[in-house]
C-alpha positions in Angstrom: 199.8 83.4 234.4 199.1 86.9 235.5 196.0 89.4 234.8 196.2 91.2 231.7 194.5 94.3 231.2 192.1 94.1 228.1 194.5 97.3 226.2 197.0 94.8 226.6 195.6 92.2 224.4 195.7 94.0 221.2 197.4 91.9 217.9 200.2 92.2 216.8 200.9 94.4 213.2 199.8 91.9 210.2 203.1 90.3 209.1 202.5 91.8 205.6 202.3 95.2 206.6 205.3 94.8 209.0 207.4 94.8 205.8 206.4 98.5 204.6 207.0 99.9 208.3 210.6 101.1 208.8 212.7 99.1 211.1 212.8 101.7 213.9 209.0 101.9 214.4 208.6 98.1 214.5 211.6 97.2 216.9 210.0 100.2 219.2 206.6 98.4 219.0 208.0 95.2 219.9 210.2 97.2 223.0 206.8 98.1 224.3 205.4 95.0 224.4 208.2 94.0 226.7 207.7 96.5 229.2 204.4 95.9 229.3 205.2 92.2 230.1 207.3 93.4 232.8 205.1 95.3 234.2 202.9 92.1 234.6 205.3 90.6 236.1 206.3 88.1 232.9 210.0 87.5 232.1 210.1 87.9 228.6 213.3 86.2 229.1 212.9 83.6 231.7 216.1 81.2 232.4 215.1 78.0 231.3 212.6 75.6 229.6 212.4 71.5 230.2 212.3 70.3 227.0 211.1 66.6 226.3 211.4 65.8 222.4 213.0 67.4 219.7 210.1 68.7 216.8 211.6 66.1 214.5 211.7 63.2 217.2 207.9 64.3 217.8 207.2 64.0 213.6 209.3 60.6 213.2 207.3 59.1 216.2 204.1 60.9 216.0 201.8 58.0 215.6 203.2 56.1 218.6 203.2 59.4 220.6 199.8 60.5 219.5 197.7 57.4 220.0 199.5 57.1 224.2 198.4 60.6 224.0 202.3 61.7 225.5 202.2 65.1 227.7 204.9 66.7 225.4 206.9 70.0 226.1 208.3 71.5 222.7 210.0 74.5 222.3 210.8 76.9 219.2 210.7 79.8 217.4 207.3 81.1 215.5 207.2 81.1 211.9 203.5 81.9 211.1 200.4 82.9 213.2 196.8 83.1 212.3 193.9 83.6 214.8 190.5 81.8 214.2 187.9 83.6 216.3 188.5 81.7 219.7 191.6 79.8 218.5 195.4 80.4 217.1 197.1 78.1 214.4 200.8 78.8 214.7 203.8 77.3 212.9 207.1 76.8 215.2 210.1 75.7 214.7 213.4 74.3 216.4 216.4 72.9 215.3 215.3 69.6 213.7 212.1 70.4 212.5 209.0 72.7 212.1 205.4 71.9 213.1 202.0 73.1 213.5 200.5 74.3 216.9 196.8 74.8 217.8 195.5 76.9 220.7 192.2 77.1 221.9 190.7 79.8 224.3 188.8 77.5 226.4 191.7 75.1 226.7 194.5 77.3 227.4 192.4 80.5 229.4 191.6 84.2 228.5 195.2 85.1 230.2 197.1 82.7 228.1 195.1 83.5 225.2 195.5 87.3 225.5 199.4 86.6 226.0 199.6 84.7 222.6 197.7 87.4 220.4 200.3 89.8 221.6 203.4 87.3 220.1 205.0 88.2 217.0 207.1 86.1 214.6 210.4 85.5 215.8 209.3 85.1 219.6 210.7 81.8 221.0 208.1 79.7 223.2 207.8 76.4 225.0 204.6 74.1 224.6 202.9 71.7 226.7 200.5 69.6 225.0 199.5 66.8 223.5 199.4 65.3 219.4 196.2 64.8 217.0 195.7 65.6 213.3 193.7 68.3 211.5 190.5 67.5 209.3 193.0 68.6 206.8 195.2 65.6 207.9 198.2 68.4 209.3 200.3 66.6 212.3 199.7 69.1 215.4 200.5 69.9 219.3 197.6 71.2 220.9 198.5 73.4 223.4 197.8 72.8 226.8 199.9 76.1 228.2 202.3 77.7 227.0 205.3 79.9 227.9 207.3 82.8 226.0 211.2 82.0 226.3 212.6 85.2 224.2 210.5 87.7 223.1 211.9 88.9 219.7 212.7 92.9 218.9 213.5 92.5 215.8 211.2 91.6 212.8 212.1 88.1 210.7 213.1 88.7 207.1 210.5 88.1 204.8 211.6 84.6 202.8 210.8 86.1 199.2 211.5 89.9 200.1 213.7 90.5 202.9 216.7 87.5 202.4 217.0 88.6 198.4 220.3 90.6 199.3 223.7 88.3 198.9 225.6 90.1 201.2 222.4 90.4 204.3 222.5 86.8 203.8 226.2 86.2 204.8 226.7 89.2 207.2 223.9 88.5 209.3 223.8 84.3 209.0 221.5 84.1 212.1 218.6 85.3 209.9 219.5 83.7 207.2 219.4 80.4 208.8 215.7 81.2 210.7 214.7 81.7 207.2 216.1 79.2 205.0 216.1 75.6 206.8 217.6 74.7 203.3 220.6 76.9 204.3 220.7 75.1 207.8 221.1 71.4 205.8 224.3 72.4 204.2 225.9 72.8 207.8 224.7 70.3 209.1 226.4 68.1 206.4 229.1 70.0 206.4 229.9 68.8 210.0 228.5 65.2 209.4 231.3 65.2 205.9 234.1 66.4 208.5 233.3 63.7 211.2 233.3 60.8 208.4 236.7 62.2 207.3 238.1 62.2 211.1 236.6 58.5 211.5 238.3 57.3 208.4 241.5 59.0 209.0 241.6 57.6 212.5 240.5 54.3 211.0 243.7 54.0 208.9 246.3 55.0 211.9 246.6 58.7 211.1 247.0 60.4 214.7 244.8 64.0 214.7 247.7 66.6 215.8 247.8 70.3 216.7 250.5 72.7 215.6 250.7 76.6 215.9 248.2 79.2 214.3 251.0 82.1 215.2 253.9 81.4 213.5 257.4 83.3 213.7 258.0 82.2 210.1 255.3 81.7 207.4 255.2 78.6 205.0 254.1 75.4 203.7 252.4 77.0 200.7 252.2 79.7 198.0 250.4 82.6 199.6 251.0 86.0 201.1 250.1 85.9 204.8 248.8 87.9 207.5 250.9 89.9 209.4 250.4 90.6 213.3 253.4 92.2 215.7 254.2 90.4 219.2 254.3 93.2 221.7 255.8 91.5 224.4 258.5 89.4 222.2 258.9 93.0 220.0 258.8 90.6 216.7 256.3 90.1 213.9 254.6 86.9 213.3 252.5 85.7 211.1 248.8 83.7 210.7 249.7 80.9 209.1 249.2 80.0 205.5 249.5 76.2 205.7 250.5 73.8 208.6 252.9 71.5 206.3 256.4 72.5 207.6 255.5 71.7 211.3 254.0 68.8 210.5 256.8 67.7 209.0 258.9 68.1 212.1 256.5 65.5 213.2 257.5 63.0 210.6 261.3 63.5 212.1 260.4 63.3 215.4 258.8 59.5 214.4 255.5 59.2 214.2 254.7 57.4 211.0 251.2 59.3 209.9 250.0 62.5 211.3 247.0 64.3 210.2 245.1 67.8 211.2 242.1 69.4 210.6 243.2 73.3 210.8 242.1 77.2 210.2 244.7 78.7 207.6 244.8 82.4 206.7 246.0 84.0 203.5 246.0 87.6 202.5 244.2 87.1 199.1 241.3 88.4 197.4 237.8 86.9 197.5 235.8 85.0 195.0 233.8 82.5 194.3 236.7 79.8 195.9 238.7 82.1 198.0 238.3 83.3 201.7 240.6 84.9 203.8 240.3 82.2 206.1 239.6 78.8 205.6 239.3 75.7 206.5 242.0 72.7 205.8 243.0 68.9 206.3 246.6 67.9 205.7 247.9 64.7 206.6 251.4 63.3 206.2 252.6 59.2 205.5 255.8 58.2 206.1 257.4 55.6 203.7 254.9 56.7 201.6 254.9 58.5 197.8 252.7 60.6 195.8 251.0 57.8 194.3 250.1 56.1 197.6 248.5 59.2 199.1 246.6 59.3 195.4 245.4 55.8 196.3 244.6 57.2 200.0 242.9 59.9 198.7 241.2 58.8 196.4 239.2 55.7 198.4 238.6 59.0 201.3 236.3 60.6 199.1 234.9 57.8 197.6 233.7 56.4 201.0 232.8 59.7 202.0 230.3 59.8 199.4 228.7 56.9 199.9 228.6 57.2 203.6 226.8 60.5 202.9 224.7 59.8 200.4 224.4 55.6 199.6 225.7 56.2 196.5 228.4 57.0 194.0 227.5 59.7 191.5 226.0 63.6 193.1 225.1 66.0 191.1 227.4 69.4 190.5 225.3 72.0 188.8 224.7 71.1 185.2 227.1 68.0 185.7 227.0 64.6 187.8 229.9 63.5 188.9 231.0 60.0 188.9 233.3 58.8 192.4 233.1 55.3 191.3 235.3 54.5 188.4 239.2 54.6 189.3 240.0 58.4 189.1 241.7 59.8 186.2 245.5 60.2 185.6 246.8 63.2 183.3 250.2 64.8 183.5 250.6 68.9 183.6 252.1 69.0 180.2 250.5 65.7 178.6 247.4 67.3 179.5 248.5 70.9 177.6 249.9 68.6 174.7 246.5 67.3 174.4 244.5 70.2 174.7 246.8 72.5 172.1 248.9 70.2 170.5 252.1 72.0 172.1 254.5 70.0 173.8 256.5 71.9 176.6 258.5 68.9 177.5 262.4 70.2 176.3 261.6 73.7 176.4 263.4 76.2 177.8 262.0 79.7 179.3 263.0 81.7 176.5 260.6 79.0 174.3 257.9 78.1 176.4 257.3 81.8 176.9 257.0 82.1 172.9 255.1 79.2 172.7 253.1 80.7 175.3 252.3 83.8 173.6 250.9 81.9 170.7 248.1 80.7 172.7 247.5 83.9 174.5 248.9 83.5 177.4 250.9 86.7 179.0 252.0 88.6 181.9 254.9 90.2 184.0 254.1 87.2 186.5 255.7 84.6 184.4 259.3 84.9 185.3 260.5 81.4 185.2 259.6 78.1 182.8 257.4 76.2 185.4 255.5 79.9 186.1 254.8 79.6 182.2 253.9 76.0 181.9 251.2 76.7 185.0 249.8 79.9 183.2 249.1 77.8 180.1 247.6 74.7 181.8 245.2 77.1 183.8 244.1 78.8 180.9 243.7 75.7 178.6 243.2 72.5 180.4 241.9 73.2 184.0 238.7 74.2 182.6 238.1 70.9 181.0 238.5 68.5 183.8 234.9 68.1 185.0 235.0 64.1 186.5 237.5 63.2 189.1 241.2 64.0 187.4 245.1 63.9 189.3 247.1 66.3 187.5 250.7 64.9 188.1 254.3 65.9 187.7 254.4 69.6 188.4 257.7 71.7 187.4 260.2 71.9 189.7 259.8 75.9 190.0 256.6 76.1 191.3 256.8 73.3 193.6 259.4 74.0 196.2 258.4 71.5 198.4 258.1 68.4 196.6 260.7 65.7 195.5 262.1 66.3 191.9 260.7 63.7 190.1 262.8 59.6 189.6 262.3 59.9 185.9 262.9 63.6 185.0 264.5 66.0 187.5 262.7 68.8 185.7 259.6 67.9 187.1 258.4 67.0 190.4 256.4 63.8 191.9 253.1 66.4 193.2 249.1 66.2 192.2 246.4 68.0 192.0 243.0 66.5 192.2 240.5 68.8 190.5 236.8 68.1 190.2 234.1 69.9 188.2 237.0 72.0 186.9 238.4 73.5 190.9 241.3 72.3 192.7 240.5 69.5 195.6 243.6 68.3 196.6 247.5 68.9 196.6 249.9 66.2 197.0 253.6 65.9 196.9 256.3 62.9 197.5 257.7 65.1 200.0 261.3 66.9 200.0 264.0 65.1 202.6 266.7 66.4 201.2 268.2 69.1 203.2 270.7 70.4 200.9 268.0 70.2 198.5 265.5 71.9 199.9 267.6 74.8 201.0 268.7 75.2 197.2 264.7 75.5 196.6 264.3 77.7 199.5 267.2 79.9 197.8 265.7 79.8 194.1 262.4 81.1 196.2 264.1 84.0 197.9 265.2 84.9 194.4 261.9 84.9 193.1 260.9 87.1 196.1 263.6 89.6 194.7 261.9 89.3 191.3 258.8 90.4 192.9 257.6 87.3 193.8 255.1 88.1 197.0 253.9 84.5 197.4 257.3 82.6 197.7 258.7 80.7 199.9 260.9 82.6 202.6 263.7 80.6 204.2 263.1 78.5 206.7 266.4 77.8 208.9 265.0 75.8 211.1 262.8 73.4 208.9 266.4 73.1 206.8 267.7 71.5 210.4 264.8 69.2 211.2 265.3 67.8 208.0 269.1 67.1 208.5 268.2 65.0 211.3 266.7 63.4 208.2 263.0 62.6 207.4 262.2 59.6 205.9 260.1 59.1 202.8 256.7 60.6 203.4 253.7 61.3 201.0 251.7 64.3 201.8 248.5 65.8 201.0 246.1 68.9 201.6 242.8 69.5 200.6 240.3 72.6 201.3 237.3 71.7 203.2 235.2 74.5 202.3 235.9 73.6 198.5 235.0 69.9 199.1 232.2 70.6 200.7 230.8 72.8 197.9 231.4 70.1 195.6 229.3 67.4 197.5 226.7 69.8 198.9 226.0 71.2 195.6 227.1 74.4 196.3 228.4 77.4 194.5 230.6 79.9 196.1 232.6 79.2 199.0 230.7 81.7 201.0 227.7 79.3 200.9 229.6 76.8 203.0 231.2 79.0 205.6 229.1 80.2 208.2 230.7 83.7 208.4 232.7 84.7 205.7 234.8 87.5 205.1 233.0 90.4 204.6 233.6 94.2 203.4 232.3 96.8 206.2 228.4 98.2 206.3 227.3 99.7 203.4 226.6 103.4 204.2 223.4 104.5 205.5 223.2 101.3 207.3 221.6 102.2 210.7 222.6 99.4 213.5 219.9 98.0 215.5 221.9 99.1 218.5 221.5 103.0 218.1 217.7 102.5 217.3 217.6 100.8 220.9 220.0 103.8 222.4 217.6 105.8 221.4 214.7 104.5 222.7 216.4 103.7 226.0 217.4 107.4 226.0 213.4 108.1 225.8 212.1 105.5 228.4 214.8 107.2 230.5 213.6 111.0 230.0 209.7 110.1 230.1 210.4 108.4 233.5 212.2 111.4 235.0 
């Protein structure tokens, strides 16, 4: 290490008092303690570290590690810093784990020592050293040497204080993550719940696929896409909404179960359970039905459950929710006949919109009977359906993509799983009927006419793979983001998406790059 002058030494700001300094004055503090490194010939941002154990490989195998006294060489990022006359206690953390660190002056040397009073939290540094534990029985490194690895300009966010904002949280998730190691759990399962998924999907046969983002035509769902223009082809095309049609075309071409794991985008508002772009599984089972791909379904998230957690019932919020018993089977309108008495079996448009009415339910969107019958089941039943419910036999309006049902061609043979009262899954027996479908496609365009911005638009070519004829084939979709609320105990979707959609800066909002512009611009003008 190189000779420090003694001015050089001085402590960094107390972390406490860091908070009431504006943001300007401390990243301009922290610029100057990098010059001054350079001008002692330190990289404050050297290439590389040789790490030898994770922090929570080190924890899990301390005792072992500790008694062979094992040279170890740790890296992470400081959390907390206290000096102790001719010693530091500092907390550090990496990816798996954060531990304590101990550095004594006559261990490590006055240049070292000097060095590490002039860190601040945030810096990232690599240890050498070896274990023991505190009189106050705390696991620790004691340093050997150390080295900084990335000296940080900005000050961390204050846990209590500085992460309270919703919105700071999402838009800057790097912080937010430093911060809350709770935070940094919910990924992580959320990448261990998708890899059980693939492995059980693989398991039963289902080849993973790829089809197009960019689509000519949109489709496959109920949405109003995202339009982009094709400069060189000089024809719009769309983001797609769902992935169903083209893998469908699979299904003709012959393979017997395909499945993907996709981004789909959908010009819609945000809440709670909606992001512009999100993530999706749809999977599709030749020779199959709706009530197959229920069965499927069903033992999916049952095993992904217990894979996950060793158990069958996690709680929700105020409600535990039960995979174990054989999920609930309602019908859409035995379901509203049991919640208001009102049976929409026979009705016709004129009717159920009166009968409608009665219960409240109104608007200028309802402009056919299954548009009605959907209103009143979201405003009376969905609600209600807290454990693990299929809601079958959707009407025929709303569902342009799914076979009209064996027993009553009003209906059609679809599901929706919902848990703690949200949408999980949608299934259909899927539509090979190519006459039919294009008589569905046609009833959609008219209900794009009608006004109508979420319907279907004919698709020619989809009408032609399926005259080359499809054969039976059960399908099904289901949000990841949503599931993984549900068994990560989450609350908004924006909790489970690393970086969601977000509205611009609020105003007055200075960016940490024109703070640094402008103290570049006065290194550069005191140096000429």
């Amino acid at each position: 290490m190189n000779d420090m002058n003694k001015d050089h030494s001085q402590p960094s700001p107390d972390p406490a008092a860091e908070i009431q300094m504006p943001l300007a004055e401390l990243i301009k503090i922290r610029r100057e303690k990098v010059i001054k490194l350079r001008q002692m010939n330190i990289n404050p941002y050297p290439y590389r570290y040789e790490v030898s154990h994770g922090i929570g490989e080190v924890l899990d195998q301390f005792t072992s590690l500790a008694e062979k006294q094992t040279a170890l060489r740790l890296a992470g990022r400081i959390m907390l810093k206290r000096k102790m006359g001719k010693s530091f206690f500092a907390h550090f953390r990496d990816a798996s784990q954060m531990m304590q660190i101990y550095l004594k002056l006559d261990v490590v040397g006055q240049e070292a020592f000097d060095l590490f009073n002039l860190l601040d939290l945030g810096d990232i540094i690599g240890c050498e050293g070896t274990l023991f534990i505190t009189k106050t029985g705390e696991r620790t490194l004691r340093v050997h040497k150390f080295e900084l690895l990335a000296k940080s300009l900005h000050p961390l966010p204050d846990k209590h204080a500085g992460l309270t904002d919703v919105e700071t949280r999402y838009r800057r998730r790097y912080a937010d993550l430093i911060i809350n190691p709770e935070v940094r759990e919910v990924f992580i399962r959320r990448s261990r719940i998708i890899q059980i998924i693939r492995e059980y999907l693989n398991s039963h046969d289902f080849l993973e696929v790829e089809t197009p983002i960019l689509q000519p035509l949109y489709g496959g769902g109920m949405a109003r896409p995202f339009t982009t223009h094709h400069e060189k082809l000089d024809m719009n095309m769309y983001l797609r909404i769902a992935d169903e049609l083209y893998l469908k075309r699979l299904i003709v071409g012959g393979y017997d179960k395909v499945w993907e794991y996709c981004k789909d985008f959908r010009n819609e508002g945000l809440d709670r359970l909606h992001n512009p772009e999100f993530s999706m599984i749809e999977l599709y089972w030749a020779y199959a039905d709706y009530k197959d791909i229920a069965r499927l379904f069903e033992d999916l998230l049952r095993h992904t459950v217990f894979t996950l957690y060793g158990k069958y019932k996690i709680p929700y919020g105020e409600y535990e929710i039960d995979f174990e018993p054989p999920f609930q089977w309602v019908t859409m309108i035995g379901s509203i006949a049991g919640q208001t008495g009102i049976d929409f079996t026979d009705m016709s448009y004129e009717e159920a919109r009166a009968a409608a009415k009665k219960l409240g339910v109104e608007g200028t969107e309802l402009i056919n009977r299954g548009k009605v019958i959907e209103a009143v089941w979201e405003n009376k039943v969905e609600k209600t359906l807290i454990q693990p419910t299929f809601v079958a036999d959707f009407p025929v309006e709303i569902s342009p993509l799914a076979k009209k049902h064996r027993e009553d061609d009003r209906l059609t043979e679809r599901f929706e799983l919902f848990i703690a009262a949200q949408e999980t899954g949608n299934a259909f027996s899927e539509l090979n009927d190519p006459v039919d479908q294009l008589e569905r496609f046609l009833q959609q365009g008219k209900a794009i006419e009608a006004g109508d911005k979420e319907a279907q638009p004919l698709d020619d070519d989809f009408v032609t793979a399926l005259s080359y004829g499809m054969p039976p084939t059960g399908g099904l979709g289901f949000g990841i983001d949503r599931l993984i609320m549900l068994l990560t105990n989450q609350h908004t979707i924006r909790d489970v998406i690393l970086y969601p959609q977000m509205k611009d800066y609020k105003e007055g909002t200075v960016p940490v790059s024109k703070i640094l512009r402008q103290l570049l611009e006065e290194e550069k003008n005191k140096s000429s």
